[in-house]
C-alpha positions as CSV (number, residue, x, y, z in Angstrom):
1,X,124.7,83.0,48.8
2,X,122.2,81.4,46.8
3,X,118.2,82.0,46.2
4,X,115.9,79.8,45.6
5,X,113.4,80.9,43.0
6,X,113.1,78.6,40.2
7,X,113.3,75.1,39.5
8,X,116.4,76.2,37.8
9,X,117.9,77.8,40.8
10,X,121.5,79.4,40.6
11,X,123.9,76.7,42.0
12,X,126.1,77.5,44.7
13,X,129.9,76.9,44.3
14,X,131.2,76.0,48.1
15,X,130.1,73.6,49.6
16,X,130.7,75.9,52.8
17,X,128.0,78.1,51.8
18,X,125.1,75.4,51.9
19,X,123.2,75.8,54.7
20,X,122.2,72.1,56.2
21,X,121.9,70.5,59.9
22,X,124.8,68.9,59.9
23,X,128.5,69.3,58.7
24,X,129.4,68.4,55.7
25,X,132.6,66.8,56.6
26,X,135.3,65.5,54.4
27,X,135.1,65.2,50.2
28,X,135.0,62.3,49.0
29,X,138.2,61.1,46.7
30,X,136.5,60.6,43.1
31,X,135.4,57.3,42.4
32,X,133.2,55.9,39.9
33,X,130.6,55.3,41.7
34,X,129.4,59.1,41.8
35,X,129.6,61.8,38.9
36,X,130.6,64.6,40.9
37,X,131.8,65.9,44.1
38,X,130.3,64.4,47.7
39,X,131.1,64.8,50.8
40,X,131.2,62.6,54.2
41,X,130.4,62.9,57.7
42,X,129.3,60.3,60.4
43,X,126.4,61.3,62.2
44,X,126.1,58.7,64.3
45,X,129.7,57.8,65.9
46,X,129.1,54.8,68.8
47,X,129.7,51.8,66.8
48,X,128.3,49.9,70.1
49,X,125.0,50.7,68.6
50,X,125.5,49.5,65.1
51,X,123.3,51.5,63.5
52,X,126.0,53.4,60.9
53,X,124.1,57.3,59.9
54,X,126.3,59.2,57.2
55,X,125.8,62.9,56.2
56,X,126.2,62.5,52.7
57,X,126.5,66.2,50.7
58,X,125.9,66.5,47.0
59,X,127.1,69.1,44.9
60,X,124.6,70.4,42.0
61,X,124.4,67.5,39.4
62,X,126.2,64.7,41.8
63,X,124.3,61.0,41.4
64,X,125.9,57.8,42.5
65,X,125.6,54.7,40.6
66,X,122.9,51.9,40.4
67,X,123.5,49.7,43.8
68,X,121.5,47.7,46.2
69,X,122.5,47.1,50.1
70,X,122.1,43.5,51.2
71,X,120.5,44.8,54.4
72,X,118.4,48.1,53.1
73,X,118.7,51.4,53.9
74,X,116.7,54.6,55.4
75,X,117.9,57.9,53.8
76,X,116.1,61.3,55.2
77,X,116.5,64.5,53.3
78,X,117.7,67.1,55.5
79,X,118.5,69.8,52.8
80,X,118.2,71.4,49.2
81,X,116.8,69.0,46.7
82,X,117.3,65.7,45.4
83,X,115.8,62.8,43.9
84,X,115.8,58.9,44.2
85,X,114.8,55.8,41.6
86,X,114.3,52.7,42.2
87,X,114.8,50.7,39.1
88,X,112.0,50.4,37.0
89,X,110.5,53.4,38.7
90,X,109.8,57.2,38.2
91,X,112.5,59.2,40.5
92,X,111.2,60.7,43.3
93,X,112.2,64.5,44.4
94,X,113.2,64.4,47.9
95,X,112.8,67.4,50.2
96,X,114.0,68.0,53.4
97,X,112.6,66.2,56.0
98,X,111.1,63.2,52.7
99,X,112.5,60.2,54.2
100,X,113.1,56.8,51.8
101,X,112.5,53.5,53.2
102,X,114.9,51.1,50.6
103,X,114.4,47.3,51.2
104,X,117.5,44.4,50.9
105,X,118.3,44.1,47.7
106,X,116.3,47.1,45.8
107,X,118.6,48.4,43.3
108,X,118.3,52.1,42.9
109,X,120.0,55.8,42.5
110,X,120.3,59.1,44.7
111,X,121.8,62.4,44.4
112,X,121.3,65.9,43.8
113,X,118.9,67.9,41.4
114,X,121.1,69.5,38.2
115,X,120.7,72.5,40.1
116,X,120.8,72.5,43.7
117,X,123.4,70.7,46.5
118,X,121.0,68.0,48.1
119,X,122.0,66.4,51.4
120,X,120.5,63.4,53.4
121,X,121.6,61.2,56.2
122,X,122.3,57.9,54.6
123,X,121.1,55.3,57.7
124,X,122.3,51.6,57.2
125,X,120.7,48.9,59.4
126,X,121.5,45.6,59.6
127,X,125.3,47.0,59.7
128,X,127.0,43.8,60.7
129,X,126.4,42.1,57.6
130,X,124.8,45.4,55.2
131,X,126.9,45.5,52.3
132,X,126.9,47.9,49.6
133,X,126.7,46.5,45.7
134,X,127.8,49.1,43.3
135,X,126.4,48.7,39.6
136,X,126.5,50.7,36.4
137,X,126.2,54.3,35.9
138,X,122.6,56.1,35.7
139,X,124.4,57.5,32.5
140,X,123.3,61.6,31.3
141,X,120.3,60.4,29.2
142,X,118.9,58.4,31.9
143,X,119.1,60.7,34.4
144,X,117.8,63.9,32.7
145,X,115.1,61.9,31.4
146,X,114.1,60.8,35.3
147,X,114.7,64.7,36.1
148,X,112.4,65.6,33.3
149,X,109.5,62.9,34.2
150,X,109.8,63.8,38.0
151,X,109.4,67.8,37.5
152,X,106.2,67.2,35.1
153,X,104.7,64.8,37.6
154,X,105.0,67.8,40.1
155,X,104.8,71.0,37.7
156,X,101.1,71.5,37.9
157,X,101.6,71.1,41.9
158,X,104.6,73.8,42.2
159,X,104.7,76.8,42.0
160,X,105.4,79.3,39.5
161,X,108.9,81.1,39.1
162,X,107.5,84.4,39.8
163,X,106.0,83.1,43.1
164,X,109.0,81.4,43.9
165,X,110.7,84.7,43.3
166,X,108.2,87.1,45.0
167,X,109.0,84.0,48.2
168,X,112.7,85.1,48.1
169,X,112.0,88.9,47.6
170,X,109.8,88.6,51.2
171,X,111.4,86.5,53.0
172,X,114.6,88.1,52.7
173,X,113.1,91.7,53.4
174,X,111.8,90.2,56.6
175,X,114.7,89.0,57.6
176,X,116.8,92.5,56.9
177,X,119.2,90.0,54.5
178,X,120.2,93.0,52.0
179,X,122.8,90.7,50.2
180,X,119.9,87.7,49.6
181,X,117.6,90.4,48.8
182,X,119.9,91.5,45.9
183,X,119.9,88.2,44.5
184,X,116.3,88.0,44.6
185,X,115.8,91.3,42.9
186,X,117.9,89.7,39.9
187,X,115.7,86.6,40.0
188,X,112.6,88.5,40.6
189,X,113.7,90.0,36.9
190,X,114.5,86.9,35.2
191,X,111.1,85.7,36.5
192,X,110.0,88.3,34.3
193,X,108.7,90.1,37.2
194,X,108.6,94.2,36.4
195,X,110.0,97.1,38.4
196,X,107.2,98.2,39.9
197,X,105.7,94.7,40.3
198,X,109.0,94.0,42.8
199,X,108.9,97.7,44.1
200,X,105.1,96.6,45.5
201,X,106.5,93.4,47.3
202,X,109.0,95.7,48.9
203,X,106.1,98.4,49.5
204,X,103.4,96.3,50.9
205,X,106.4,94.8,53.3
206,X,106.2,97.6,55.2
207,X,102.9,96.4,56.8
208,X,104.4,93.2,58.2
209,X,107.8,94.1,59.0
210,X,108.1,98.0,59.7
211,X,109.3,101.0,57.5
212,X,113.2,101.1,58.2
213,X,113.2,96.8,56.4
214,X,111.0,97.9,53.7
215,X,112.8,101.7,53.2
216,X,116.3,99.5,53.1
217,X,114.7,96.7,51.0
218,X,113.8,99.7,48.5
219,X,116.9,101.7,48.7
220,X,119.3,97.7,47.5
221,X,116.7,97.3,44.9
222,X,117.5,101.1,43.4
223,X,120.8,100.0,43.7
224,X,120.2,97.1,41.9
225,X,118.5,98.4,39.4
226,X,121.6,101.0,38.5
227,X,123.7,98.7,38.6
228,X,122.1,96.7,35.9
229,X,121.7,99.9,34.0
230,X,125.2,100.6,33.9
231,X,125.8,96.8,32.4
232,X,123.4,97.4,30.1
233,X,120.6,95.1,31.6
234,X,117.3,97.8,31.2
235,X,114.4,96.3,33.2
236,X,110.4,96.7,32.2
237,X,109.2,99.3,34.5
238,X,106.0,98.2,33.6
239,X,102.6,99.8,34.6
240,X,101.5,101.9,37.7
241,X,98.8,100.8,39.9
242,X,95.5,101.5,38.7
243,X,93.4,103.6,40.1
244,X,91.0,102.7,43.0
245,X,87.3,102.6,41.6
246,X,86.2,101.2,44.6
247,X,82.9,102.8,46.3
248,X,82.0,103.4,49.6
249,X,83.6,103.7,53.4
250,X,87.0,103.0,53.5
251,X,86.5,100.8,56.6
252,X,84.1,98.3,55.0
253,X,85.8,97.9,51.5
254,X,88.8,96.5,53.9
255,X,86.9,94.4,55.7
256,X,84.9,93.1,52.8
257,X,88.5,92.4,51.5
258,X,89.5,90.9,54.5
259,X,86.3,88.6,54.7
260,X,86.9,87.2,50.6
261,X,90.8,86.3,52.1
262,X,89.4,83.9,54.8
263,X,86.4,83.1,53.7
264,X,84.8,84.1,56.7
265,X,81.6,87.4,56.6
266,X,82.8,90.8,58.0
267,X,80.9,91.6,61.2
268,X,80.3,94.9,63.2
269,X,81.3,93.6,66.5
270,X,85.5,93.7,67.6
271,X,86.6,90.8,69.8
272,X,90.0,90.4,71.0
273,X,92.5,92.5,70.1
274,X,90.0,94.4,67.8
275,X,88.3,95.2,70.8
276,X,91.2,95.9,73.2
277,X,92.9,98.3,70.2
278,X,90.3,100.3,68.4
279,X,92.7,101.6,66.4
280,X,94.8,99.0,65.3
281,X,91.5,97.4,63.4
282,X,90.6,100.6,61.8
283,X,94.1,101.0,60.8
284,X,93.9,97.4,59.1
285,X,90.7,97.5,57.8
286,X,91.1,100.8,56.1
287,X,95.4,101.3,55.2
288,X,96.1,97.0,54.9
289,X,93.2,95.5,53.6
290,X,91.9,98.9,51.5
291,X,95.1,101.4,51.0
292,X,97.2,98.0,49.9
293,X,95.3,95.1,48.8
294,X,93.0,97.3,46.4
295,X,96.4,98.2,44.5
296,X,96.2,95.5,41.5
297,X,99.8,95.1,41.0
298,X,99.9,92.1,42.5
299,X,96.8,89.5,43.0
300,X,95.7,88.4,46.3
301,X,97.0,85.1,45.9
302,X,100.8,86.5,45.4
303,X,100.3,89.2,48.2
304,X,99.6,86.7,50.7
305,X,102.4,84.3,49.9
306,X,104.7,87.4,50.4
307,X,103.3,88.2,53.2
308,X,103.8,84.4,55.0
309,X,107.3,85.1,53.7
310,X,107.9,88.4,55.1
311,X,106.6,87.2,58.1
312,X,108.4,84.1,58.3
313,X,111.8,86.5,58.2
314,X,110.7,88.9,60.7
315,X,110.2,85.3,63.3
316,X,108.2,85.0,66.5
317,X,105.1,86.2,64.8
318,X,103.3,83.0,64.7
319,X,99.8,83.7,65.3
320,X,100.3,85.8,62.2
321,X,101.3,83.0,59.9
322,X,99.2,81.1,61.1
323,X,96.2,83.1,59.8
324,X,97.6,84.1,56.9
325,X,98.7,80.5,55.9
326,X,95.4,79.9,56.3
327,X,94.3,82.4,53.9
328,X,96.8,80.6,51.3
329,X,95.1,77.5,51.9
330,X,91.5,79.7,51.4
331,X,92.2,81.3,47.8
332,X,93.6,77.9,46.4
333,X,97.4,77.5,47.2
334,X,97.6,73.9,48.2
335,X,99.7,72.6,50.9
336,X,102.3,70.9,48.5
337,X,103.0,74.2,47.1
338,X,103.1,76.1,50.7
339,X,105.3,73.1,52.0
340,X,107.4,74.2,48.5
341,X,107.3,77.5,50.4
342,X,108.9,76.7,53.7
343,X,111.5,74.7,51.6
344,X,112.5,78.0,49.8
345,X,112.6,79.8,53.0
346,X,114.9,77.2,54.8
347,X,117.3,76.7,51.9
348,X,117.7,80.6,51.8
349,X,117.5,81.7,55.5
350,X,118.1,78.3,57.2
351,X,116.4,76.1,59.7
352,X,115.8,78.3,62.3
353,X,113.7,80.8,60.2
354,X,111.6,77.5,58.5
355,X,110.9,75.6,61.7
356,X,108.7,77.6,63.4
357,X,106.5,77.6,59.7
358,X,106.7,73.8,59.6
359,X,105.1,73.8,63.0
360,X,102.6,76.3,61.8
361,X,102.3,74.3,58.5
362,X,101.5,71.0,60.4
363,X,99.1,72.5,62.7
364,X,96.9,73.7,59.7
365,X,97.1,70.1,57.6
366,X,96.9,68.2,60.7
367,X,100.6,66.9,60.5
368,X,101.3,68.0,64.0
């Protein structure tokens, strides 16, 4: 089991536990033409249609070589994260679902980040007389400094390692995943994140995914916490919640809360299911957006991209993400760093939990 919460993530150490579309198949016999351990599976198996498609698996670290194909090639990321260069280039990171277009003769590199397995489908047109031409090694220097240029290039567009953790600590409370969810503690920690700052993820979860996740998400993190203790790992508490100084009706501090998330002006009449519930708005307006988002433990920015996490764990709640995706977009998170989101959530819960976001995610940047 692995989290994804830093550019740095933990890497995993089976193959078997990297969770990608399609199988990894067999592992490669080393060769010099990679630095590490890859493995092969056709994807496409008719050789009538001469269009050769390869799963190709990367561990953590793995590159192949500088090499052209004499007919191109078409590689689409389907997992983790990678990067390509073409020679005399800045390397690209590849996500799932990046696909590379590589012209005849364009001598280049692929493989995984230092610290995650990366996989794409390696497509090869022009098969009947495509040829692969394998040339030197990237080399270390080389390719750490093409990691280092490619991560500034995209540093100011990511996002931080405590939002990255705070992504793992809600998505996997969603979910109900109690052994991701202790990983993510950890990381939430060496994101410098405090006790009670992970406590209030795990608190305001309750809203979006019920008491018994967020109860069980609290009781793991007490046994986290202990068991750290007893290692000798003592985590910042760090502060309580400050008091509310807020004035006035309950009701309207929430919906004036509510109205700075989406940008849109609280009014007095109820519409939909406002109107056919009573209750549930008063409940929202006055225990969400007042009881919970007045608590200053965590800013709105961070609340809301646990809560598209949370949400995006708990599944078929759609309508929900999409309005609060759109409240990311509304207080600044940019759509590079929300697709950064769904990437954390697949790579940790899998494509069936991140494809219904992606939709949502399209819809909203007019992708779909």
């Amino acid at each position: 089991m692995t989290v994804v919460t830093t550019t740095s993530a933990m890497a995993q150490t089976r193959v078997e536990e990297f969770q990608q579309p399609y199988p990894a198949g067999q592992k490669n016999p080393p060769t010099a033409n990679f630095t590490g351990d890859v493995w092969l599976s056709p994807v496409i198996k008719d050789d009538s249609l001469q269009l050769p498609a390869i799963n190709v698996t990367f561990a953590p670290g793995c590159i192949n070589s500088w090499h052209y194909h004499t007919g191109g090639q078409i590689l689409v990321a389907t997992a983790g994260t990678g990067y390509y260069q073409e020679q005399g280039k800045p390397a690209r990171r590849l996500h799932a679902g990046d696909i590379v277009e590589i012209a005849p003769g364009v001598v280049h590199w692929h493989g995984a980040t230092p610290d995650n397995w990366f996989a794409h489908v390696a497509v090869i047109p022009n098969s009947k007389t495509n040829r692969t031409v394998w040339q030197n090694p990237v080399g270390k220097t080389a390719y750490h400094a093409a990691v280092k240029e490619s991560d500034s290039v995209s540093a100011a567009k990511s996002l931080t390692a405590r939002e990255r953790a705070i992504i793992a600590l809600g998505s996997y409370t969603g979910k109900g995943d109690l052994n991701g969810l202790r990983l993510a503690i950890a990381h939430g920690f060496e994101a410098g994140m405090t006790q009670n700052e992970i406590k209030e993820v795990l608190i305001q979860a309750y809203a979006y995914c019920g008491f018994p996740r967020s109860l069980r998400a609290i009781q793991t993190m007490m046994e986290v916490v202990e068991a750290r203790e007893t290692k000798g790992i003592n985590d910042p508490v760090g502060r309580e919640a400050s008091a509310i100084k807020a004035k006035g009706n309950k009701y309207q501090r929430g919906a004036n809360i509510l109205a700075e998330l989406t940008g849109v002006p609280a009014g007095n009449k109820r519409a939909g299911y406002t109107a056919f519930a009573p209750a549930i708005d008063t409940f929202l307006k006055e225990h969400l957006f007042a009881d919970i988002f007045e608590r200053d433990l965590l800013t709105y920015r961070e609340r809301e991209l646990a809560t598209v996490s949370i949400l995006a764990g708990v599944g078929g709640v759609e309508p929900m993400l999409q309005a609060h995706m759109g409240i990311c977009l509304h207080l600044g998170i940019t759509p590079n760093q929300l697709d950064k989101l769904i990437d954390i959530i697949e790579f940790n819960l899998g494509r069936q939990y991140s494809a219904p976001v992606r939709k949502v995610y399209d819809t909203l940047t007019n992708k779909g």
